[in-house]
C-alpha positions in Angstrom: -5.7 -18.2 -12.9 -8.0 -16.5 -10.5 -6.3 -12.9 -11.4 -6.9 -12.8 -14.7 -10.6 -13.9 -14.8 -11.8 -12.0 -12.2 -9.5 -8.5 -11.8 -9.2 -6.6 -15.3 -6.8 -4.6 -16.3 -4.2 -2.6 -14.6 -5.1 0.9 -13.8 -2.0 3.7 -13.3 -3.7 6.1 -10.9 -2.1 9.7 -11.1 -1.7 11.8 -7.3 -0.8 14.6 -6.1 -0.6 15.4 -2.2 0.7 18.3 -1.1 3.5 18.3 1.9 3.3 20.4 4.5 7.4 22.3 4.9 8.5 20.2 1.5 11.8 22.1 0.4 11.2 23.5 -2.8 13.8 21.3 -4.4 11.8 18.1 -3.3 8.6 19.8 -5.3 7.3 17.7 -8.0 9.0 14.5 -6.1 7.3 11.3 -8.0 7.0 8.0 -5.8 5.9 4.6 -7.6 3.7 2.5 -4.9 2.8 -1.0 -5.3 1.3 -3.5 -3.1 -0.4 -6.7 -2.1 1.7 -8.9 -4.9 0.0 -12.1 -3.3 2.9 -13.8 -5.4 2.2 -17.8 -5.4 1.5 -18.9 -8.9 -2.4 -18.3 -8.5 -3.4 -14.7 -8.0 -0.7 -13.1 -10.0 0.5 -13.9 -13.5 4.0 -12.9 -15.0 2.6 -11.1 -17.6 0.8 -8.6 -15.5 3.9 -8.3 -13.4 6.0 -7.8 -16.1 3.4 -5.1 -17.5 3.7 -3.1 -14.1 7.1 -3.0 -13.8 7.9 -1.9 -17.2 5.1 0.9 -16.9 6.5 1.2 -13.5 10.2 2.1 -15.0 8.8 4.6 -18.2 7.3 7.1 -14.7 11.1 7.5 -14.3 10.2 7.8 -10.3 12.5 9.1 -7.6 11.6 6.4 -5.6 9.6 3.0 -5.3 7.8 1.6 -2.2 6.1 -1.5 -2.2 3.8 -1.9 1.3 3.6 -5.7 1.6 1.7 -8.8 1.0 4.1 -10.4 -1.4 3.4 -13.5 -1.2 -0.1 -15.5 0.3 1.1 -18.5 2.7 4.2 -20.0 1.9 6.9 -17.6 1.3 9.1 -19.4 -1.3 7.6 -17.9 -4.0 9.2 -14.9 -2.9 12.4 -16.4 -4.5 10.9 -16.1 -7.9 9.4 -12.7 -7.1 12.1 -10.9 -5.6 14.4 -10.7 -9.1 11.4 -9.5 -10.9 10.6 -6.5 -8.3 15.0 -6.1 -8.6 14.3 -4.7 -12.2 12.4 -1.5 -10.9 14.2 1.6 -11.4 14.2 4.9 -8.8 16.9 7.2 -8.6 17.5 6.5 -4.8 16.0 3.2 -4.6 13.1 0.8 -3.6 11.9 0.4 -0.1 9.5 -2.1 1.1 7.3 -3.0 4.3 5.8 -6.4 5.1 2.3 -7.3 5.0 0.0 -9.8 7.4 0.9 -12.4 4.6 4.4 -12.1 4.7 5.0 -13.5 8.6 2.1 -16.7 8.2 4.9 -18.9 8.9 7.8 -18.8 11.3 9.9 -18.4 8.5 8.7 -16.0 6.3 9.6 -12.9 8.5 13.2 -14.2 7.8 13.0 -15.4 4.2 11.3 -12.8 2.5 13.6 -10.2 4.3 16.8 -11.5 3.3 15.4 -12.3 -0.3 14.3 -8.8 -0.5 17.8 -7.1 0.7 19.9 -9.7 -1.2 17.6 -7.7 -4.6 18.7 -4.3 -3.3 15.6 -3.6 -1.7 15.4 -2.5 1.6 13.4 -3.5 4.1 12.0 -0.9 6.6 10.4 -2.2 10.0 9.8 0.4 12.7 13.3 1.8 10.7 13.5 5.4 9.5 15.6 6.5 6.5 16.3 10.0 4.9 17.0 9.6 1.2 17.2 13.2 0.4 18.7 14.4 3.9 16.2 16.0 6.1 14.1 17.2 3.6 12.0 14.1 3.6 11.9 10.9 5.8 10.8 7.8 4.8 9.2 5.5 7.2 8.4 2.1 7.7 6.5 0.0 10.0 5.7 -3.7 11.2 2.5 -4.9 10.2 -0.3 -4.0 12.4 -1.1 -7.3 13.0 1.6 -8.5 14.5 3.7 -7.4 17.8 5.9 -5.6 15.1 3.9 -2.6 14.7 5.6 -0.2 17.0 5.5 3.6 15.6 6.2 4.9 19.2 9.7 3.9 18.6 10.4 5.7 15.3 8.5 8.7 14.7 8.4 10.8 17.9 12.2 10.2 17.1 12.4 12.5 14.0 12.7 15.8 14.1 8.8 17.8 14.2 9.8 20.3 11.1 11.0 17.2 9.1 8.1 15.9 6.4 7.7 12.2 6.7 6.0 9.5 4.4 5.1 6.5 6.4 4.5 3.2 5.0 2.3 0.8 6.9 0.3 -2.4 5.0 -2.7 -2.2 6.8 -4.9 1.2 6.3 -6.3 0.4 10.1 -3.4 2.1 11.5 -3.7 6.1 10.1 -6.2 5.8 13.0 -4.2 5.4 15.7 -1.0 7.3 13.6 -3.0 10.9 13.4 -1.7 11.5 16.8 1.8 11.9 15.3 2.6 13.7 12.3 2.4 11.7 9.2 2.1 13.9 6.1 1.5 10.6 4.1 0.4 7.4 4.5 0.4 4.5 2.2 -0.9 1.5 2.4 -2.7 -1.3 0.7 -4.1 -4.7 2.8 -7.8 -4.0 1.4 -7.5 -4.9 -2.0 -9.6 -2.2 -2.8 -12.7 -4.0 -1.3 -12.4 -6.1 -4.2 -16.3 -6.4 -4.9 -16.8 -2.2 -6.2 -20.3 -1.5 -7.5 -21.0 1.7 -9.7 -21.9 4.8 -8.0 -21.9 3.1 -4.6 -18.0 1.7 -3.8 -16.6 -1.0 -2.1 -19.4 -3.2 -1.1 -17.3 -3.9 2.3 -17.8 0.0 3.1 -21.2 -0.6 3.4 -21.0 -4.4 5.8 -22.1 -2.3 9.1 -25.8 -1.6 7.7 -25.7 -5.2 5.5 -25.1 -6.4 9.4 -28.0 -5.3 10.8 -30.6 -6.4 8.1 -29.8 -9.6 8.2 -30.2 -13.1 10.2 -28.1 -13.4 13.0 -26.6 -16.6 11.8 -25.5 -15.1 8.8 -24.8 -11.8 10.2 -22.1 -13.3 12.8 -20.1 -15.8 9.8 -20.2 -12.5 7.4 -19.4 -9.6 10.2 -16.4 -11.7 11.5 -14.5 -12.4 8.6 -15.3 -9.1 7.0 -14.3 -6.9 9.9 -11.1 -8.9 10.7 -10.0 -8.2 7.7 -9.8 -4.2 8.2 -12.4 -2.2 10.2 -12.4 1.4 8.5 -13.5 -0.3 5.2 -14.4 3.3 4.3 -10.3 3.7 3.7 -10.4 0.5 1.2 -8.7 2.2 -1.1 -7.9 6.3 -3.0 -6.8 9.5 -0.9 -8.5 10.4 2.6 -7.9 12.3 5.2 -7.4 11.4 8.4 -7.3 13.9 11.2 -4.5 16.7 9.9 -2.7 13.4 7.8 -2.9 11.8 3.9 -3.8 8.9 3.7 -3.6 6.6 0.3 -4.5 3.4 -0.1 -3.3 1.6 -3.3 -5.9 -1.4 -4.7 -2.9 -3.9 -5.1 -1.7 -6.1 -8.0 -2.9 -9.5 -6.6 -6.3 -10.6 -5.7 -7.4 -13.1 -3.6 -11.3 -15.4 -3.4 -13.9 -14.2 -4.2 -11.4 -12.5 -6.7 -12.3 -8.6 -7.8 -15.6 -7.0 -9.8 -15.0 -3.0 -11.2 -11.6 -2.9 -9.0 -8.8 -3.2 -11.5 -5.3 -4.2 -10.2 -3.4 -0.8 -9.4 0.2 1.2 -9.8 0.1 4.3 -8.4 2.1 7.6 -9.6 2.5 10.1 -6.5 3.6 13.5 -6.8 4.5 15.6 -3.8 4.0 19.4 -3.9 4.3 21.9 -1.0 1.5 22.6 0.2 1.7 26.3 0.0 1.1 26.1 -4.0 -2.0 23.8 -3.8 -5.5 23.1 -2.4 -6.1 19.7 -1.1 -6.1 17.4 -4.0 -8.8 15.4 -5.4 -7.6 11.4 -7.3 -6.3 13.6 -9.9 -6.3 10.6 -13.4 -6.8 7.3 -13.4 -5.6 5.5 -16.5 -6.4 1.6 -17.8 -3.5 -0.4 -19.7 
């Protein structure tokens, strides 16, 4: 199985972002985020599933979000998926967006919807939802990719003084989202670059200058595929800023060819603060299972 080879073990990566205008009751809000599942009997095995979910459950989170990619091409195996992600515990539930995977086929969009909702797990596209009243809205979008990515429909619609956490798949969009507020973004779609080397990062983060130095044959087949993949490879995964907003970009559980090197599978631990009572945070723990 190409995951287990080639990714390692999972990581739990500890957060914490502060909001700007989070009611004090909201402080210390913990959010579980999981992406990029790639679910179809190749690039994610049970037992690592299993693993996350049950480490998933022991954070005791307020809420879940999962930001897409469940499954690669076909989107049956969501069938099999969908009662595993059901056993994930928040106290006010698990909320999902769909990833570039998840609409290959004319079908999927459908499919993995319905599947999804039928689990108790709802479903956000260009839809807004405010789990704690207005203290907090949670936001989800259609993938980038697609025609479904429409944010000038949902957030100029919530109120300016409300905070907002905004799930997109693909980290390419906290580009063109820092003209609206977004106090934090999470996403996933890079697989964390996949190929990390010590002390330098993401090998992808560095495909602009590879570009340059090399034959122009080889510079067009690598530049193409790389760069339609995600363009601000710089983003491919942890906590940056972008413009006045947080982004975070979780590594994924999945993998896909050439599989990953030093970028271990991730679950993510977020905890929200005001941002009165803390400076900008750093990647605050990262912890291997």
């Amino acid at each position: 199985m190409i995951h287990q080879f080639l990714a390692g073990k999972l990581q739990l990566e500890y957060v914490t972002v502060p909001i700007d205008a989070l009611p004090q009751r909201l402080a210390g809000l913990r959010i579980v985020h999981l992406s990029d599942f790639h679910f179809d009997g190749l690039r994610l095995g049970v037992k690592l599933l299993t693993e996350t979910i049950a480490q998933a459950n022991a954070l005791a989170p307020d809420v879940v979000v999962l930001t897409g990619d469940f499954v690669t091409y076909e989107p049956e195996p969501i069938l099999e998926l969908a009662p595993y992600l059901a056993q994930l515990q928040a106290k006010v539930g698990i909320f999902a967006v769909l990833g570039n995977h998840d609409l290959e086929l004319s079908h999927s969009r459908e499919l993995i919807t319905q599947t999804l909702t039928r689990w108790g797990i709802q479903v956000l596209e260009n839809a807004v939802v405010y789990p704690w009243g207005e203290g907090l809205a949670i936001v989800g979008l259609g993938d980038y990719w697609s025609d479904l990515f429409l944010p000038q429909r949902v957030l100029p619609a919530i109120p300016p003084q409300v905070p907002r956490l905004v799930l997109s798949h693909n980290p390419d969009t906290a580009a063109i989202l820092r003209k609206w507020r977004v106090d934090l973004q999470l996403s996933g779609h890079t697989h964390g670059g996949q190929i990390v080397l010590p002390h330098i990062g993401p090998v992808m983060a560095y495909a602009r200058p590879l570009r340059l130095s090399m034959p122009r044959s080889i510079r067009k087949l690598l530049w193409r595929s790389t760069h339609e993949v995600v363009k601000h490879w710089e983003w491919a995964q942890g906590l940056h800023r972008v413009g006045k907003n947080w982004l975070y970009v979780n590594r994924g559980l999945g993998t896909y060819l050439p599989g990953r090197l030093n970028c271990p599978p991730e679950l993510t631990c977020i905890t929200l603060v005001p941002a009165a009572t803390t400076a900008p945070p750093p990647l605050a723990m990262a912890e291997s299972t």
